[in-house]
C-alpha positions in Angstrom: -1.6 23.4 -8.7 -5.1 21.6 -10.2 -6.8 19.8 -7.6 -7.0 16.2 -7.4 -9.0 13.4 -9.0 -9.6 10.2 -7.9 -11.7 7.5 -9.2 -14.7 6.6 -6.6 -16.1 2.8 -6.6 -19.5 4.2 -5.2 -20.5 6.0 -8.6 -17.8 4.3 -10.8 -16.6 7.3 -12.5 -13.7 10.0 -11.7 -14.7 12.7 -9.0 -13.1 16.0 -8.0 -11.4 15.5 -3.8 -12.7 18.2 -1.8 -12.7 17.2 2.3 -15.2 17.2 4.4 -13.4 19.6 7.0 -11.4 21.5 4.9 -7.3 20.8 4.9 -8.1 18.1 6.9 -8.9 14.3 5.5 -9.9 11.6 7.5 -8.8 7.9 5.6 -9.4 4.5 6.9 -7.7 1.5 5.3 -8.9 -2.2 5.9 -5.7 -3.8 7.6 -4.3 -7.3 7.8 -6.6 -10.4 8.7 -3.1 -11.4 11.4 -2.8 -15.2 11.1 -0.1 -15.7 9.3 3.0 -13.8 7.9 2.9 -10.8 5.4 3.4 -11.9 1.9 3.4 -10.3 -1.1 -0.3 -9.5 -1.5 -0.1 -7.6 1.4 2.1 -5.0 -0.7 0.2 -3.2 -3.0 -2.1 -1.3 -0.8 -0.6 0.0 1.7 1.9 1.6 -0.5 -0.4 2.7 -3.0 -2.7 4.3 0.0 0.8 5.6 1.8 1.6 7.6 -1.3 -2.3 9.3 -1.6 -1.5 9.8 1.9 1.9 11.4 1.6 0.6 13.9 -1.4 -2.4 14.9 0.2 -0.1 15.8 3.2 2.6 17.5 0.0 -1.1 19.1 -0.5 -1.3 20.8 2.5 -3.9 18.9 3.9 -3.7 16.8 7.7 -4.5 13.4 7.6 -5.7 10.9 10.0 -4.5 7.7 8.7 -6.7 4.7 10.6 -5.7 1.0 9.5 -7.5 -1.7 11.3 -5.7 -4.7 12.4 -8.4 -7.8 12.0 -7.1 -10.3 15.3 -10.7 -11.5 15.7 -14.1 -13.0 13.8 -12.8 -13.3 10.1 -13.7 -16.8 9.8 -11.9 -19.4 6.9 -13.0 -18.7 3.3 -14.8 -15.3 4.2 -18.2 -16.8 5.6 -20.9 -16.6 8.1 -19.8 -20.3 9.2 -17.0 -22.1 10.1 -13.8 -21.5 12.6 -12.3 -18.2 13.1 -8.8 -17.7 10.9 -6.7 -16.5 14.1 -7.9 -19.4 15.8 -7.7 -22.0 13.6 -3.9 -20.8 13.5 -3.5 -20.3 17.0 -4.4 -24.0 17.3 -1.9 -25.5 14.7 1.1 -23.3 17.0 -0.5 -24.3 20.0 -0.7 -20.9 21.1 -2.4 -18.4 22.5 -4.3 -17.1 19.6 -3.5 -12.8 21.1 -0.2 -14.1 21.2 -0.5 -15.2 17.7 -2.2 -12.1 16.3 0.8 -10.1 18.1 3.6 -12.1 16.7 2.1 -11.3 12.9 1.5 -7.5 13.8 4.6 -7.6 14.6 5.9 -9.3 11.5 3.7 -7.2 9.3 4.6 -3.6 10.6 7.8 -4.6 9.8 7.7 -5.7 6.8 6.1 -1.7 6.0 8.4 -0.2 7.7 11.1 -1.9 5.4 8.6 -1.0 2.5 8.5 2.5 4.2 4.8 3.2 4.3 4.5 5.2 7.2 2.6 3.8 10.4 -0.8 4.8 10.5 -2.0 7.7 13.2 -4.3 4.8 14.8 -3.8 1.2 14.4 -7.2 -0.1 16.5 -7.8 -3.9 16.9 -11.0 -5.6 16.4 -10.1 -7.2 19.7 -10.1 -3.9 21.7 -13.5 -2.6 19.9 -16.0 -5.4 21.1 -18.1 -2.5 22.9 -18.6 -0.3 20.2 -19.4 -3.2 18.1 -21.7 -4.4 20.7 -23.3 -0.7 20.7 -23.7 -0.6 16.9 -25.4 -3.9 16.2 -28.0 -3.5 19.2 -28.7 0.0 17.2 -29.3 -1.9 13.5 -31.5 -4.1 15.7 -33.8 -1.6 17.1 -34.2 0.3 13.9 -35.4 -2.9 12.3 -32.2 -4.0 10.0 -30.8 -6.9 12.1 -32.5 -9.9 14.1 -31.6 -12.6 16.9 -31.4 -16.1 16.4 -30.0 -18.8 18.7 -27.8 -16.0 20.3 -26.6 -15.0 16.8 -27.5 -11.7 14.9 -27.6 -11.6 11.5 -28.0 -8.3 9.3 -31.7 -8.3 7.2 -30.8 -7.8 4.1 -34.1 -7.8 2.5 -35.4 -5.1 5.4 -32.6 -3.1 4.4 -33.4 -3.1 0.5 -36.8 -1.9 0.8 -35.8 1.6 1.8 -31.8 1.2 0.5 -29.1 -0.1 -2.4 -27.7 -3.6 -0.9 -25.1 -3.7 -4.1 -24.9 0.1 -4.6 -20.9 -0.1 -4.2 -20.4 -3.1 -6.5 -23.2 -2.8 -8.4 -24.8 -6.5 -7.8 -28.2 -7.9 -7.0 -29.6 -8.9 -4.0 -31.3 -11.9 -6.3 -27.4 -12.5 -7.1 -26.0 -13.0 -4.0 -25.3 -15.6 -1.8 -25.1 -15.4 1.6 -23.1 -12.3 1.6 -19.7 -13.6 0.4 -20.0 -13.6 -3.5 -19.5 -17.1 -4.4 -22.2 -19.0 -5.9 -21.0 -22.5 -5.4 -19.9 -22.2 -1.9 -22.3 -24.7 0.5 -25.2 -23.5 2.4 -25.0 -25.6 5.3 -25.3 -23.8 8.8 -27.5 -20.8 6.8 -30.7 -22.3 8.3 -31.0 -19.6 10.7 -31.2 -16.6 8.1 -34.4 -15.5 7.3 -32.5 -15.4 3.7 -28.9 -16.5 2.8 -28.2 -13.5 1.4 -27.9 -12.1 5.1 -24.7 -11.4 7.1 -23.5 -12.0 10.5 -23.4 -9.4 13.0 -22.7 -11.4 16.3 -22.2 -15.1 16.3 -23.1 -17.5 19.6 -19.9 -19.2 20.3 -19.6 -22.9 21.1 -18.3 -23.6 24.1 -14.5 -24.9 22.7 -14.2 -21.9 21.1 -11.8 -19.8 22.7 -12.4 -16.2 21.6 -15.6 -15.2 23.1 -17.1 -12.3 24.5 -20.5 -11.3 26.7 -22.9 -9.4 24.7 -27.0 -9.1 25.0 -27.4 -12.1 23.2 -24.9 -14.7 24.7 -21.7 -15.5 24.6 -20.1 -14.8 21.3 -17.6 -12.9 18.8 -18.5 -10.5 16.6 -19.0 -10.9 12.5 -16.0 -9.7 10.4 -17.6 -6.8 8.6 -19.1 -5.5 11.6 -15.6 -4.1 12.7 -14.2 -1.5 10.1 -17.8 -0.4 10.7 -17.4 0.6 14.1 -13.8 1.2 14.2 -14.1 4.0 11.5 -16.9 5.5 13.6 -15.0 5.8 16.6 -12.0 7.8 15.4 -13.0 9.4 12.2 -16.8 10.1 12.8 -19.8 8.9 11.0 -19.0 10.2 7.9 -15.5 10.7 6.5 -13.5 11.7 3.6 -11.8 8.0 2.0 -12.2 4.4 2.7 -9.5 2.3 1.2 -9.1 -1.2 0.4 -8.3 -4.4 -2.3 -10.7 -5.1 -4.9 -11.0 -8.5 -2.9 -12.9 -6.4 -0.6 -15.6 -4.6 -2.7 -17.8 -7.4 -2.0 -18.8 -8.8 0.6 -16.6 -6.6 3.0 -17.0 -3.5 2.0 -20.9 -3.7 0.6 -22.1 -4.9 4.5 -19.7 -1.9 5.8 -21.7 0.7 4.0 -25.2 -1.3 4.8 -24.4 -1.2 8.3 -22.9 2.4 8.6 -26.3 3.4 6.6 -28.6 1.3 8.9 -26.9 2.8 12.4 -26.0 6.2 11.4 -28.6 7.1 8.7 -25.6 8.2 6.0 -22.9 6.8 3.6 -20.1 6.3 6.1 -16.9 7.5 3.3 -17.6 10.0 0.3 -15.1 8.5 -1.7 -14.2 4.2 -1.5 -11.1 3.6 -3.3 -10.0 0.7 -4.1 -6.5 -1.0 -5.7 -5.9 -4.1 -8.2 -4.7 -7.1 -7.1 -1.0 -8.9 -7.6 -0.9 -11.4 -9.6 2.5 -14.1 -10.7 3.6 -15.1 -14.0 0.0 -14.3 -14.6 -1.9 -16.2 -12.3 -4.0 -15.2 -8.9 -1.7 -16.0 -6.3 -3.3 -18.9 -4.2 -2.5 -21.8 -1.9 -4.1 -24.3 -4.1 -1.4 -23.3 -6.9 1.5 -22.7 -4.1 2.5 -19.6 -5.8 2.5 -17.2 -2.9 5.8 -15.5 -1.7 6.6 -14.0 1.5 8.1 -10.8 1.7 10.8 -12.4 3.5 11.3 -14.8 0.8 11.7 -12.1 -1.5 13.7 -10.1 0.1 16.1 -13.3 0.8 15.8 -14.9 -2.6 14.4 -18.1 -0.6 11.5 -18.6 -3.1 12.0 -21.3 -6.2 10.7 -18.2 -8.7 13.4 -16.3 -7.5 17.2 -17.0 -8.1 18.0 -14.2 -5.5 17.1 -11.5 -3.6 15.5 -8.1 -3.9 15.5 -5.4 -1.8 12.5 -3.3 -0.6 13.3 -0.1 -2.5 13.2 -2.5 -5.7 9.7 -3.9 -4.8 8.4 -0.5 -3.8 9.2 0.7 -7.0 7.9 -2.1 -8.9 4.8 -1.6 -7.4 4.6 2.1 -8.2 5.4 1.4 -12.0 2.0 0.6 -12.4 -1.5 2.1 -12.3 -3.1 1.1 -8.6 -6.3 0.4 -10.6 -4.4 -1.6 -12.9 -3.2 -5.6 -12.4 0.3 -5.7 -11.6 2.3 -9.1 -12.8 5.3 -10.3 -10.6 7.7 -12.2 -12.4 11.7 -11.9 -11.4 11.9 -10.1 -15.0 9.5 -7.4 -13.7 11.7 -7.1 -10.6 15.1 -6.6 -12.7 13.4 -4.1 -14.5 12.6 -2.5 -11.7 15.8 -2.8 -10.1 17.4 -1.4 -13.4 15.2 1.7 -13.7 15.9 2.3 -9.7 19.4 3.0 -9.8 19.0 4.8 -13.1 17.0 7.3 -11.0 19.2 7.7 -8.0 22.2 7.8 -10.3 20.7 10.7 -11.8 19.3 12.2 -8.7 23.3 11.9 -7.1 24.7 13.6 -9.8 22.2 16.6 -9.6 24.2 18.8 -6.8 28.0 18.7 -9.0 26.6 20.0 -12.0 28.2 22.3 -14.0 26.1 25.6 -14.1 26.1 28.2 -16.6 24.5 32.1 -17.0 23.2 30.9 -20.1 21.2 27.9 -19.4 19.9 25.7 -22.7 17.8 23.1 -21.1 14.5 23.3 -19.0 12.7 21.1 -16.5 9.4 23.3 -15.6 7.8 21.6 -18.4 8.3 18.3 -16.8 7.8 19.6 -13.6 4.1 20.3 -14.4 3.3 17.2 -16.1 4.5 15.5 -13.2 1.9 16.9 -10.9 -0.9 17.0 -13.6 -0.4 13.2 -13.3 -0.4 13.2 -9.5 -3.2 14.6 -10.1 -4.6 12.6 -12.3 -6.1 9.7 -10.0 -2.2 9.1 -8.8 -1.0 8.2 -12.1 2.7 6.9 -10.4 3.3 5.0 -13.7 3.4 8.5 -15.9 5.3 10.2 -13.1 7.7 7.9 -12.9 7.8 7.7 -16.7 8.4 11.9 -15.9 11.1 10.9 -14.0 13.0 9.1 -16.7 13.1 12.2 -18.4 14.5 14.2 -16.3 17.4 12.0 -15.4 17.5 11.8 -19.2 18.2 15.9 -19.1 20.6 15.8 -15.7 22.7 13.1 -17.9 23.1 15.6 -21.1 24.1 18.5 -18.7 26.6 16.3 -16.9 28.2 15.2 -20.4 28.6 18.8 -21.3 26.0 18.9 -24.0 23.7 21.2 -22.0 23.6 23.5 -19.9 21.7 24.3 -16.4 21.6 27.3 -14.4 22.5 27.2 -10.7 18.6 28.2 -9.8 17.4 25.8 -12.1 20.0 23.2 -10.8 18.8 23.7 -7.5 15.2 23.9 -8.5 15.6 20.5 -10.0 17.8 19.2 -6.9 14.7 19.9 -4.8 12.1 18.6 -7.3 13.3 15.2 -7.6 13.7 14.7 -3.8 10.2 16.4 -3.5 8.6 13.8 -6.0 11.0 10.5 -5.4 11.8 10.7 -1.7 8.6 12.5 -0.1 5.7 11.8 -2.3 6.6 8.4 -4.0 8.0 7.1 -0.6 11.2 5.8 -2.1 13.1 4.6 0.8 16.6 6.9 1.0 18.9 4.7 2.3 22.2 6.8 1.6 21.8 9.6 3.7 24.4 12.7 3.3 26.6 11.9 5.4 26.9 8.8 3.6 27.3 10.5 0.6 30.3 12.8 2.1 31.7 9.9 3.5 31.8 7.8 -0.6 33.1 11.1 -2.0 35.9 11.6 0.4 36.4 7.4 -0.2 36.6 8.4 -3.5 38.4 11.5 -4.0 41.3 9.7 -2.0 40.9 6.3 -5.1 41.1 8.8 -7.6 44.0 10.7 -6.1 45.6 7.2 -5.7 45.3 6.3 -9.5 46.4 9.6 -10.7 49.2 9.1 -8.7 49.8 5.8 -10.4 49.7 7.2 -13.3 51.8 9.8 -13.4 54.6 7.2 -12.0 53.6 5.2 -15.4 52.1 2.6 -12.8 49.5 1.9 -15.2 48.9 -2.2 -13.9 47.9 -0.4 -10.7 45.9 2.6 -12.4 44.1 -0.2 -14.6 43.4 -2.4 -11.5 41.5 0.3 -10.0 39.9 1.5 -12.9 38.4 -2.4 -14.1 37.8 -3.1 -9.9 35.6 0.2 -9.6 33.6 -0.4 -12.9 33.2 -4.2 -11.3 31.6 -2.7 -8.4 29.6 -0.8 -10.5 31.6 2.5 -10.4 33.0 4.3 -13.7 35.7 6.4 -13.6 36.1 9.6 -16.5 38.9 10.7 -17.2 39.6 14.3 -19.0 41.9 17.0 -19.4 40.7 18.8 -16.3 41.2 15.7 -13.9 39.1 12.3 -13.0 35.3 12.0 -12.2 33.2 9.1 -11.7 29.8 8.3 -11.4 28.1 5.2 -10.0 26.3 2.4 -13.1 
């Protein structure tokens, strides 16, 4: 099997995966900011970073899958002022604001585990991590990249840049940015502090109303938002490791002042490879509060959302998300999700019909051929998209062997039994909600319909043999009938 290639932000080209420790990858993914309840940008990642994850493991290789969850110091509209997101919710539910942070884990590793995508090996809170964030911004102060104002540390950009790349990952100026959140027209107030506005915020003095706080060196105060993931990744995947993964929403600033810090404390590039997906976007537009456009997954699973006219079920959005490039845009529209729905059961039609094939010595069609393309894609920075498009074909094939127009050979049968479940199942992640036993249990249901009917027909019953045919086809069920007996296969 060719190895994998993956497309790597830090250089902006395609790169050969080889490990640090080899058979063994170490990945961190930036988590949820918890403060309100998964939607549907919270999708695309972590199933496009649960299916690298799930074919590196098909690889052979063991992964440590770190995903942060962000319960403290990501303050409203990404900035170095202003009140903390967690708290600024916790306020408006008059709770607690751990209690609020739980409450959204909580809603949020359900939602993936409807979706699927596997837990990660550690799931670290900002919350619990205040020492080693502590211990990592007194070290970028005493080698000269971070200073104290007020009880505040902010990260010296400028310092920094005279030995390193501020804007090595997406590629900007320091001359171009402001303040460290990427948006130009965004006010300045409350920067007066910074030696320059184009520095960050390591440790911020809290006011005394605010509720989160912690003792430090410098005061009373909470940590910065980037300064996490920094310290976090450290901690349980070393100072240097294999992948970082993330939203393009998070090149910049996020992921830029990660590297910056892990560079200014450890004296190296803290990931080899930083990989990073498209965003979601509906009926063509960013989703965004000001346009009221955003969907919960619980509102789509429901149908309880005025672009929707029902709902759709986790397998359905999984797969709509995988029928498109992670690098690429992906457009949600209820069409797309049809679609998706549509090609879905195609597949697992296909895929259920695999095993009660008719085999022959003298086989006439072949599936290797496919069966290579589909990893060369894999391959091919996880092109899910043209495996899935692989897919296709092959159900294409299993449908012309179980019409009788082709034959299969019972290794080759079985061989394709096991490739499909390989690929669909293990590697894509597609959720298998009919287990065998289920499966026994429908064709025992259905052997004893069929018997019915036939016994219908032979007593010239046919309103009752016709009842059952139209009722099964309604339900999405058709039956075939032929000289050696009755079979049926499901729409």
């Amino acid at each position: 099997m060719s190895e994998l290639i993956i497309y790597n932000t830090l250089g902006r080209k395609l790169e050969p995966f080889k490990s640090l420790v080899p058979q063994k990858v170490g990945m961190y993914v930036c988590g949820p900011t918890v403060y309100g309840p998964p939607h549907l940008g919270h999708v695309r990642g972590p199933i496009v970073f649960d299916v690298l994850r799930r074919y590196l493991s098909f690889k052979d290789y063991q992964v440590r899958f770190v995903r942060n969850i962000t319960d403290v110091g990501h303050l409203v509209g990404d900035a170095d002022e202003g009140e903390d997101k967690l708290q600024k919710q916790a306020k408006l539910e008059q709770l607690e604001p751990m209690e609020v942070a739980q409450s959204y884990t909580d809603q949020y590793n359900w939602a993936m585990d409807q979706l699927n995508v596997q837990r990660p090996s550690i799931e670290p809170k900002a919350s619990g991590h205040i020492i080693e964030q502590i211990e990592m911004i007194q070290s970028i102060i005493d080698k000269g990249y971070a200073y104290e104002v007020n009880g505040s540390v902010y990260f010296d950009v400028s310092a920094y840049s005279k030995k390193h790349n501020y804007g090595e990952l997406s590629g900007r100026n320091t001359e171009d940015l402001i303040a460290g959140a990427g948006n130009e027209s965004r006010s300045l107030e409350g920067q007066e502090e910074k030696k320059s506005p184009n520095d960050f915020a390591l440790w911020k003095q809290a006011t005394p109303e605010h509720i989160m706080q912690w003792t430090s060196p410098w005061g009373k105060g909470y940590p910065g938002w980037h300064i996490e993931c920094s310290a976090m990744s450290a901690k349980y995947l070393g100072e240097s490791f294999d992948i970082h993964g993330g939203g393009m929403d998070l090149l910049f600033p996020h992921h830029e002042c990660e590297i910056a810090q892990s560079i200014s404390a450890h004296n190296n590039e803290p990931a080899r490879y930083w990989v990073h997906h498209n965003m979601i976007t509906i009926n063509g537009q960013k989703m965004a509060k000001s346009l009221n456009n955003g969907i919960k997954v619980t509102e789509l699973f429901e149908g309880q959302h005025p672009l929707l006219s029902r709902g759709f079920g986790p397998k359905t959005l999984r797969f709509f998300v995988l029928q498109a490039h992670y690098r690429g845009t992906l457009d949600f529209s209820e069409e797309a999700l049809l679609a998706s729905e549509k090609g879905m059961k195609r597949l697992e039609s296909a895929i259920g019909l695999i095993k009660n094939l008719k085999t022959s010595d003298s086989a006439t069609i072949k599936v290797d051929d496919i069966k290579s393309a589909i990893f060369d894609a894999l391959n091919d920075d996880l092109n899910t998209p043209i495996v899935i498009a692989h897919l296709f074909e092959l159900a294409r094939r299993i449908q012309i062997v179980n019409d009788g127009k082709e034959t299969i050979s019972i290794e080759m049968r079985d061989d394709l039994d096991q490739l499909m479940h390989q690929v669909y199942y293990n590697i894509l992640g597609m959720p298998k909600i009919n287990d065998d036993s289920s499966q026994n249990n429908l064709n025992e249901v259905m052997n004893l319909v069929t018997d019915i009917r036939s016994s219908a027909k032979i007593e010239k019953n046919y309103e009752l043999s016709d009842m059952i045919r139209d009722r099964l086809k309604a339900a999405g069920i058709t039956l075939m009938d032929s000289k050696e007996g009755t079979t049926w296969k499901i729409d």
